[in-house]
C-alpha positions, 0 to 999 in steps of 0.5 A, spaced: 017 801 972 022 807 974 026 810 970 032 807 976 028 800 974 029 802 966 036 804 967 038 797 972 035 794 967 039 797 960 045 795 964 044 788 965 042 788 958 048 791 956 052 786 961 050 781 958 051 782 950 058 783 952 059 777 956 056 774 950 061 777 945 066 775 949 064 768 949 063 768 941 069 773 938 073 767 938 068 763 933 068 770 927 074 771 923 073 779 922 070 785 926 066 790 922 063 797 924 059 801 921 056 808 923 049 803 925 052 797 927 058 792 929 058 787 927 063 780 927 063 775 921 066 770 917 066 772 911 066 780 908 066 783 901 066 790 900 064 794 894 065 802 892 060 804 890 058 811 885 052 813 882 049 821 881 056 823 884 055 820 890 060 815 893 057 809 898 059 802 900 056 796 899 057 791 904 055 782 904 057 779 910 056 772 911 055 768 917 056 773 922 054 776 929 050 783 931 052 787 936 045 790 937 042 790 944 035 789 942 036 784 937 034 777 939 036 773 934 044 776 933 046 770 930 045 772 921 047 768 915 047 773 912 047 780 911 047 786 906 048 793 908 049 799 904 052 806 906 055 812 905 059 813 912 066 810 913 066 802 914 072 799 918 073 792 916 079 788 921 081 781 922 081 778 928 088 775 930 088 768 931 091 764 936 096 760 932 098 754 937 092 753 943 095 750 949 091 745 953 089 747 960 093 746 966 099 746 962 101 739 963 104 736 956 104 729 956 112 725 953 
């Protein structure tokens, strides 16, 4: 394989688990970043944490989505990660009304 295979190859891959999160986005209700991963999930709990002096966070997340090129499983019921980087928790927005397609209303 040549290294243009290797890098065609990441780029389809990358392609991909975009399409993927685009496809699954709507299903999660926050996104989480930390310095290691993305992540999309239902539920977040995050804890501040001290010992020695040093302050860290732990995070739980449930029913939640990887965004991780390698994985093959993305789709976890739960995770724990525990870090003394900065973490960034936002709420996805919601739709509050979907509209049926076609935009026909029936009287």
């Amino acid at each position: 394989m040549s290294a243009e295979d290797l890098e065609n190859y990441e780029t389809d891959m990358e392609l991909a688990l975009y399409r993927e999160y685009r496809d699954v986005v709507g299903l999660f209700a926050y996104v989480v970043e930390t310095e290691r991963r993305f992540y999309l999930a239902n539920q977040v709990d995050l804890q501040v944490r001290s010992a020695a002096g040093e302050v860290y966070f732990e995070l739980t997340l449930t029913d939640a989505w990887v965004w991780d090129v390698y994985r093959s499983a993305r789709f976890v019921k739960s995770v724990r990660v525990v870090t003394f980087k900065d973490v960034n928790v936002e709420e996805l927005a919601k739709a509050e009304l979907d509209l049926p397609e076609g935009g026909g209303f029936r009287r």
